[in-house]
Steps between C-alpha positions, in 0.01 A plus 500: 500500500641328837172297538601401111840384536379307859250324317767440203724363766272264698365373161874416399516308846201283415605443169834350666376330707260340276753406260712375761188249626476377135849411474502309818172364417602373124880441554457162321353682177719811486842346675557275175411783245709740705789263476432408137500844376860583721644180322376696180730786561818247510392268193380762293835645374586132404225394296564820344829466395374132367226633305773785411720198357206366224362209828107493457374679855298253623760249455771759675243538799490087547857477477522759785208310648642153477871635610324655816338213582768261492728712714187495752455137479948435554503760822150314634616169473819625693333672761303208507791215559696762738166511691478160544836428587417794779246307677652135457812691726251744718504215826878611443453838580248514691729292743792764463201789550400360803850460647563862453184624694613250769843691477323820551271444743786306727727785428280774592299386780155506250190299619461139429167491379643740191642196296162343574315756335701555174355202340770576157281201366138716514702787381686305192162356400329814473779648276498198354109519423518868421788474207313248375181628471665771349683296250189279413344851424747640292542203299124471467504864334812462329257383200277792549795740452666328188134502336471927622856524392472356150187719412636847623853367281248458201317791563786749552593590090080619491516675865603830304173464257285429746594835684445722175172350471403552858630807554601862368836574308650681818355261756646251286817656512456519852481139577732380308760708666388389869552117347790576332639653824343192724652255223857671520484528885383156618619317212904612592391446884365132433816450249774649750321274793510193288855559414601629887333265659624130302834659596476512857307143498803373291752681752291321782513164351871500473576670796294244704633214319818592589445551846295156519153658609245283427208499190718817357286446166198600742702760610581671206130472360405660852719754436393587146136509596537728811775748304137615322398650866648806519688554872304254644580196304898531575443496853282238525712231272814622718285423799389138391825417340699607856232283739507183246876539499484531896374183505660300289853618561447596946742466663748552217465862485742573217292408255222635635624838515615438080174379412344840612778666376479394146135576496524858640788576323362412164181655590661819561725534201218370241217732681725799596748483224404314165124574493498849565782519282262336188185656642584841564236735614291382182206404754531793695262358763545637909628193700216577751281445198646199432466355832101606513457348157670178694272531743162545322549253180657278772136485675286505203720197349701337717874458407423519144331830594854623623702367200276682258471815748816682306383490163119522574604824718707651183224465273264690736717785514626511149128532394407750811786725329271505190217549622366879522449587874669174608840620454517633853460151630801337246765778630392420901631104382781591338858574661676805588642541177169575317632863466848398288311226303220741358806701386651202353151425334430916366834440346435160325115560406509465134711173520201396738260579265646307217586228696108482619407519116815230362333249822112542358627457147703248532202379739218539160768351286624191684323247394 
């Protein structure tokens, strides 16, 4: 029996490890379809209600298409002239950059040859190079995922035949339930984030206007994207947004010190406050977990890999806490809490149940 569950184990290993090669290996493929089936979970309720309101579906799902696109193509061309507007002024800074490492090294009695080697114009270009590249790829697959995204929005209202057919009645039943519960889940997490997140990046923008930091449209987009990084992200933006404001304000250290106050302090009341607050415990996923998750999706896929990392790492568990002899490994991810929220969930089983059944007939029926 121990040589058993050994073997069991190791095999488990391989298989992870395997899987985790293939992702690296086919990022391009899978990244977009990942992506496009996450978007699913936030446009889905929409073309719903459409079709709910007598609009033909696949005209609902090219509305939401056409809308999404658009407000991609308005924040692109922003980032775009704010980026260019960056580099026409970078001599500027770079200038004010290298006064300040002057200051430091005089100050501090720091070798000369250190300003020598910080070559800020090799490091720029590389970041420079690197967003890029990333850029030029995500706009390159941007097609990809609107193609995966309209097919899985099509194929959704049939997704609940297709199981019946495939499957048994309670395997059916099953399934549905682990989508219903990955639907409910990432769907509200995606939403909230949305929601959170364009209101810190609007709090940014006029905070920074205000203040007179430069490029705060940049700013606030910055903000917006790196609010999806759990713990991480925060830090990071308040880090950048302190060091550019360093620079452009040194040595009027006033507004220095408001810039990075605005930032943390909106950080902290919109991550510690406001999205907890609309959250909840509704993920129920261990912040060590979270930070692994960060960690692994962040080196199979780069930054994308650590703004999907959340959601990819709820789905995972919802469906380990489905499957039979997996539902050790969905408690060890979960939070402390796991004890209380089983209660919660004995007590509200039948409303679980018909909620599961209402989703995957008003899943067959939506059409």
């Amino acid at each position: 029996m121990d040589n058993q569950r050994v073997n069991s184990a190791l095999l488990a290993v391989l298989v992870v490890v395997a899987v985790a090669s293939v992702l690296r290996l086919t990022g391009s493929i899978f990244l977009p379809l990942v992506l496009a089936l996450l978007l699913s979970f936030v446009f889905s309720p929409v073309v719903t209600f459409l079709t709910r309101h007598k609009v033909p579906r696949l005209l609902a799902i090219l509305s939401v298409l056409a809308i999404f696109l658009t407000f991609g193509f308005l924040i692109g061309f922003v980032v775009y002239s704010s980026t260019q507007s960056l580099l026409r002024e970078f001599p500027l800074y770079q200038r004010r950059l290298t006064g300040l490492i002057q200051d430091l090294i005089e100050r501090f009695n720091l070798p000369d040859y250190m300003l020598s080697e910080f070559n800020i114009n090799r490091t720029v270009g590389s970041l420079v190079v690197a967003i890029s590249g990333s850029f030029m790829a995500f706009a390159s697959g941007l097609l990809l995922v609107l193609v995966f995204l309209l097919f899985l929005l099509m194929e959704k209202p049939y997704l609940h035949f297709k199981m019946l057919q495939a499957f048994q009645g309670h395997t059916t039943r099953k399934i549905v339930i682990i989508f219903a519960h990955i639907n409910a889940q990432i769907g509200r997490y995606l939403s909230v984030k949305l929601l959170v997140s364009s209101l810190t990046g609007a709090i940014i923008f006029v905070s920074f206007s205000i203040i007179g930091v430069d490029f705060p449209v940049i700013w606030a987009i910055l903000t917006f994207l790196f609010n999806f990084i759990p713990s991480i992200g925060s830090i990071l933006i308040t880090l950048l947004s302190g060091v550019f404001a360093l620079v452009q304000f040194a040595p009027e250290w006033n507004n220095v010190i408001v810039t990075v106050a605005a930032m943390s302090i909106t950080q902290l009341i919109i991550g510690n406050i406001i999205d907890p607050k609309l959250l909840g415990d509704s993920l129920n996923l261990s912040p060590v977990v979270i930070l692994l998750s960060l960690l692994v999706w962040g080196w199979l896929w780069g930054i994308m890999g650590m703004f999907l990392a959340v959601p990819m790492t709820v789905a995972i568990k919802i469906a380990f806490e489905n499957i039979p002899g997996m539902e050790a490994f969905g408690i060890m991810m979960g939070t402390g809490s796991y004890r209380k929220r089983r209660k919660k969930q004995s007590r509200s089983t039948p409303a679980t149940g018909a909620h599961a059944q209402h989703a995957a007939s008003t899943t067959s029926t939506d059409r």
